[in-house]
Rosetta silent file (secondary structure, phi, psi, omega in degrees, C-alpha in Angstrom):
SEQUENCE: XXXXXXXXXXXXXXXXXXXXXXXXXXXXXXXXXXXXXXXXXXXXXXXXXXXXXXXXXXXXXXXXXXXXXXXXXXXXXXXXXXXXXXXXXXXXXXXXXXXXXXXXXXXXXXXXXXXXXXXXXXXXXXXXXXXXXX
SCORE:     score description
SCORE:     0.000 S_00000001
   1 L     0.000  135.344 -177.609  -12.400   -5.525  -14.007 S_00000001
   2 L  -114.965  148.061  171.009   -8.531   -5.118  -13.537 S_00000001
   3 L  -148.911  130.540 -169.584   -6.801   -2.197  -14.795 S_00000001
   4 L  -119.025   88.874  177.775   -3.205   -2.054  -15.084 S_00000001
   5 L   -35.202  121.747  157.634   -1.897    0.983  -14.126 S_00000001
   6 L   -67.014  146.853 -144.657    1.001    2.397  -16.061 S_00000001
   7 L   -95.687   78.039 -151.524    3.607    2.653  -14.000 S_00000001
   8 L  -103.555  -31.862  163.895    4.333    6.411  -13.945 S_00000001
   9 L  -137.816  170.661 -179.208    5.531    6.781  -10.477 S_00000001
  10 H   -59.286  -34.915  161.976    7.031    5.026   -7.572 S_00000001
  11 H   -71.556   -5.450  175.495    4.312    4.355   -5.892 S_00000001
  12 H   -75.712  -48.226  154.339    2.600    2.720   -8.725 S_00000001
  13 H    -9.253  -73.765  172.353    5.717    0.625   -8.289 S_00000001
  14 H   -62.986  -56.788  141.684    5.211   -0.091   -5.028 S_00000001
  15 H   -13.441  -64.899 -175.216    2.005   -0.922   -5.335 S_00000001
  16 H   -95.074  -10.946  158.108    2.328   -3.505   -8.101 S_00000001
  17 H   -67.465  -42.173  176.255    5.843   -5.172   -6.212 S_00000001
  18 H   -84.579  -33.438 -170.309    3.466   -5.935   -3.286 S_00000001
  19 H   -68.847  -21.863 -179.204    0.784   -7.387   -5.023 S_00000001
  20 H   -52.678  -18.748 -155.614    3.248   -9.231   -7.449 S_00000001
  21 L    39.636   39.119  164.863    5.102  -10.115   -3.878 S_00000001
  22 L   -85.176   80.834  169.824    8.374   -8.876   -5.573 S_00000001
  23 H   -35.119  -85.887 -163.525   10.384   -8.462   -2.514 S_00000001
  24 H   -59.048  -45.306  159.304   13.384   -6.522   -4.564 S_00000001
  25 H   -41.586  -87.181  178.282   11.183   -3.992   -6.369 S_00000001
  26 H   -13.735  -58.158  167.330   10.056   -3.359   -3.285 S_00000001
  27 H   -44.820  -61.855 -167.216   13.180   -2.659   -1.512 S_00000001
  28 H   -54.618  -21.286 -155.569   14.802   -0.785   -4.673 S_00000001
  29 H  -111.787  -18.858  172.409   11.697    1.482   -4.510 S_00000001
  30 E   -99.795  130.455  151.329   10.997    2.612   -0.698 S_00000001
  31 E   -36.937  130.555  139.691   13.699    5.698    0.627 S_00000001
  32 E   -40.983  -27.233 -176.860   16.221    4.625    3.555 S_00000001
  33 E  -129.361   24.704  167.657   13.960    7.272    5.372 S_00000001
  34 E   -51.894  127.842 -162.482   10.999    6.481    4.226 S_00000001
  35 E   -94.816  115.602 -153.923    8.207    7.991    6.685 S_00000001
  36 E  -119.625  126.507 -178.651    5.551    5.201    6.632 S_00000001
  37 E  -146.076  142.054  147.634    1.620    4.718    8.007 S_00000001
  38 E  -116.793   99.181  169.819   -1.658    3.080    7.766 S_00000001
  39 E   -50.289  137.506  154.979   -4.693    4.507    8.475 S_00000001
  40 E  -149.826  141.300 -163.892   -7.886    3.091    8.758 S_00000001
  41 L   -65.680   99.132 -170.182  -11.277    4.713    8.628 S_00000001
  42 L    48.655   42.926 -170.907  -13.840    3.621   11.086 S_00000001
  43 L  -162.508  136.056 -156.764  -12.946    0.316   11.677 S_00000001
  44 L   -97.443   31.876  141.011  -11.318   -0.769   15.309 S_00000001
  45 L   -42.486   99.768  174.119   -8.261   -2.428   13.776 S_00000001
  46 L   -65.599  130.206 -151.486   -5.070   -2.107   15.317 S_00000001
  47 L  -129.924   -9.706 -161.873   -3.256   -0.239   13.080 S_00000001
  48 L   -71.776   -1.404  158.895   -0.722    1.301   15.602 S_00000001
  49 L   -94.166   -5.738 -179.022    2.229   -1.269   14.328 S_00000001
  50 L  -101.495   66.328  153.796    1.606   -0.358   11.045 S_00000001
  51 E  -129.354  138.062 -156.427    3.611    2.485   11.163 S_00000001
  52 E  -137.032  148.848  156.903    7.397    2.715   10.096 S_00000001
  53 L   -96.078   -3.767 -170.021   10.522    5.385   10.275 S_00000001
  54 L   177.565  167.624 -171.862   12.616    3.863    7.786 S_00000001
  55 L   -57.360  -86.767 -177.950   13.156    1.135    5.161 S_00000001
  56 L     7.750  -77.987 -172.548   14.001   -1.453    7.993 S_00000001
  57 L   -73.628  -14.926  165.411   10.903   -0.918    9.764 S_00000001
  58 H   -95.618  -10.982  102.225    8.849   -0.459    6.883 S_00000001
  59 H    31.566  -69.917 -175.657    9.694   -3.664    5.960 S_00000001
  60 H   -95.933  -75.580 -169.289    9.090   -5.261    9.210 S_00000001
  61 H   -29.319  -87.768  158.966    5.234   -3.597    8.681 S_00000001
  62 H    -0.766  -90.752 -162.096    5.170   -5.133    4.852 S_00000001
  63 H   -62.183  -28.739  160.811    6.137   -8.652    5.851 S_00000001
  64 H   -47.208  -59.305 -140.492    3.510   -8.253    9.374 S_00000001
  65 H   -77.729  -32.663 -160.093    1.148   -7.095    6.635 S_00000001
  66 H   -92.563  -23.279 -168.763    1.736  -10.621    4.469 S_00000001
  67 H  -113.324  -61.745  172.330    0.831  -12.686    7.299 S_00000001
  68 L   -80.025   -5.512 -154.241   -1.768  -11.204    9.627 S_00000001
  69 L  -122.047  -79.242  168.549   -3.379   -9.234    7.113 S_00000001
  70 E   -70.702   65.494  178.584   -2.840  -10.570    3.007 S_00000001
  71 L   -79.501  -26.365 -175.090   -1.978  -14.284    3.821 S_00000001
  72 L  -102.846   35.897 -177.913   -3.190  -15.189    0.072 S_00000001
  73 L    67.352 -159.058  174.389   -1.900  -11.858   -1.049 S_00000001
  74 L  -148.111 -149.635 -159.495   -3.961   -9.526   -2.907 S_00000001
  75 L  -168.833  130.752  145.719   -5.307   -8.379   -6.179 S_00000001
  76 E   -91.466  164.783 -171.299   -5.984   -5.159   -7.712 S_00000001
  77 E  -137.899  -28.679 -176.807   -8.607   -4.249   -9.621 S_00000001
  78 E  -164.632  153.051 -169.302   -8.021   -0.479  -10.074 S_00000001
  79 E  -165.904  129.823 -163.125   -5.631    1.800   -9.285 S_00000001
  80 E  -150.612   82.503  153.303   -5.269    5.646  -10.218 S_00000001
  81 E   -65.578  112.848 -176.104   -2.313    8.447   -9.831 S_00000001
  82 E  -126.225  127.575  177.484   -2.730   11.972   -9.821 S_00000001
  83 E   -88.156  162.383 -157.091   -0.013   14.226   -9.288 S_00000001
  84 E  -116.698   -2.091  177.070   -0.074   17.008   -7.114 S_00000001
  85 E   119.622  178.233  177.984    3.226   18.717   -7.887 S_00000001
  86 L     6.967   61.922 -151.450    6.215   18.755   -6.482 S_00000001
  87 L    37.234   33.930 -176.299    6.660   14.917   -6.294 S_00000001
  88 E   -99.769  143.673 -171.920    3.529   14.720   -4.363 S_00000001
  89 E  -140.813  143.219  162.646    1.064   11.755   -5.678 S_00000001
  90 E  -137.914  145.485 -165.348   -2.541   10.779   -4.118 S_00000001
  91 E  -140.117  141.094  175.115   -3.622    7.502   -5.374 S_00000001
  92 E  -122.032  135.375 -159.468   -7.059    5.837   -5.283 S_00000001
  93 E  -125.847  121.483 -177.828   -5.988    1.951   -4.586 S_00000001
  94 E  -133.789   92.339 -164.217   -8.933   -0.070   -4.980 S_00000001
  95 E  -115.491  165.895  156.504   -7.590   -4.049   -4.352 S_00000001
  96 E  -128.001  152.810 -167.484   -9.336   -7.662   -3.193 S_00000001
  97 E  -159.250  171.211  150.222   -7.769  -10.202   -0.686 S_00000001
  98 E   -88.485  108.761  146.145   -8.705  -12.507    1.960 S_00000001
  99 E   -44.894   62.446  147.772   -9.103  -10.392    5.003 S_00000001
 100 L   -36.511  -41.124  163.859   -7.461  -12.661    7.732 S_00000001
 101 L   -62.786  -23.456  162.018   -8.435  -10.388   10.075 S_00000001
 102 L   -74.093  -35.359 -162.088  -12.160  -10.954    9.098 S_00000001
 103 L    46.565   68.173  178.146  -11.453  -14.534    7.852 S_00000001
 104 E   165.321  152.530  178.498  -13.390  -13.865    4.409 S_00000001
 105 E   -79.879  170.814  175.994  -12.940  -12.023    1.342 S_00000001
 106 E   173.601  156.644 -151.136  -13.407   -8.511    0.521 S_00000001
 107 E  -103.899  112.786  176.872  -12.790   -5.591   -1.379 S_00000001
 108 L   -96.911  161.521  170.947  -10.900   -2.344    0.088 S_00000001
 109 L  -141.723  144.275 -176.552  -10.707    1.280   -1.400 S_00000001
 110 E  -155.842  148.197  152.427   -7.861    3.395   -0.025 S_00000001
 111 E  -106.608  163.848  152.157   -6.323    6.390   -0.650 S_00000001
 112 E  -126.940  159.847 -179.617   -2.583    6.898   -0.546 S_00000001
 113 E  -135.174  118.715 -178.526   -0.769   10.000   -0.604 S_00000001
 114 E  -133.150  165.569  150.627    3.340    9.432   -1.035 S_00000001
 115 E  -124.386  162.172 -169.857    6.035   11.518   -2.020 S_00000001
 116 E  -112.212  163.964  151.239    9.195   10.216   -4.153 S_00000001
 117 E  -147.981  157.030 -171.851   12.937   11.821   -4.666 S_00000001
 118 L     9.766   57.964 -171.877   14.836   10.019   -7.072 S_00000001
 119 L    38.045   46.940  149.646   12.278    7.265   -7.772 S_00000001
 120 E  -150.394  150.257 -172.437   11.844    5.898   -4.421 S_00000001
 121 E   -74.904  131.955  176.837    8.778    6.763   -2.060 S_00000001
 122 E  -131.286   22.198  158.525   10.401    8.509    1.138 S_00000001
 123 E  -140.762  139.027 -148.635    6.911    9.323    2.223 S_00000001
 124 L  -147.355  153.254 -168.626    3.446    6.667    2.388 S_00000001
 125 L   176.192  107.816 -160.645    0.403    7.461    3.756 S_00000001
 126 E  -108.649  107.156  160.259   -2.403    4.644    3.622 S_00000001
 127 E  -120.582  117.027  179.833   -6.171    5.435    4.580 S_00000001
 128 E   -79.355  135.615 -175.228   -8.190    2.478    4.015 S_00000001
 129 L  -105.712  -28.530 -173.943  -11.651    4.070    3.945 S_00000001
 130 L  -132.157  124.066 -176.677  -13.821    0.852    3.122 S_00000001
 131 L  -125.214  103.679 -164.225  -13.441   -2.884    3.849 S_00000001
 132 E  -113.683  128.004 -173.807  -16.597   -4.485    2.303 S_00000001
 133 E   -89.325  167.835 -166.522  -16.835   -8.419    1.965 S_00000001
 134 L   -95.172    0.000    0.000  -17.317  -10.069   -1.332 S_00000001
């Protein structure tokens, strides 16, 4: 089942630019100082490049991300933003992909937690909690 988030904040944005692979939403939508990370829960992934200080480098992470990680992209299936106040959003990001690193498909659940200023994310926070094949 896909559900297609309304797009009520920037990270919802963001979200739906990468799976869409719409390189300029993207851009228009991550902060010059965006503070950037990816977490991942019990699972021995090197995760320590996927951290970024700034649009540049988050970026360089994104396009790393398209290649070792999402070579056939991805897919969402559900995706849900609740705000926490003071432009703070935690999101439950529930997508499918081919898992290059795995070599096979499978289904992730994540949270994110971002904050926006003037409708771009200048803060990202990824914890993938589950990577379960299909």
């Amino acid at each position: 089942m896909t559900t297609n988030p309304p797009l009520t904040f920037p990270i919802d944005r963001v979200l739906t630019a990468f799976e869409q692979q719409d390189v300029p939403t993207l851009l228009a939508t991550i902060a010059d100082d965006v503070d950037f990370r990816i977490d991942h829960y019990r699972d021995d992934a090197d995760t320590l490049w996927q951290i970024a200080r700034n649009k540049a480098e988050a970026m360089a992470v994104v396009q790393r991300l398209g290649v070792e990680v999402f070579p056939r992209g991805t897919k969402i299936l559900h995706t849900h933003s609740q705000p926490l106040g003071n432009d703070w959003v935690l999101t439950h990001f529930h997508q499918r992909f081919f898992y290059a690193v795995q070599q096979r498909e499978v289904e992730s659940v994540t949270w994110i937690t971002s904050h926006s200023q003037n409708g771009q994310v200048d803060y990202f926070r990824e914890t993938v909690t589950t990577i379960t094949p299909v």
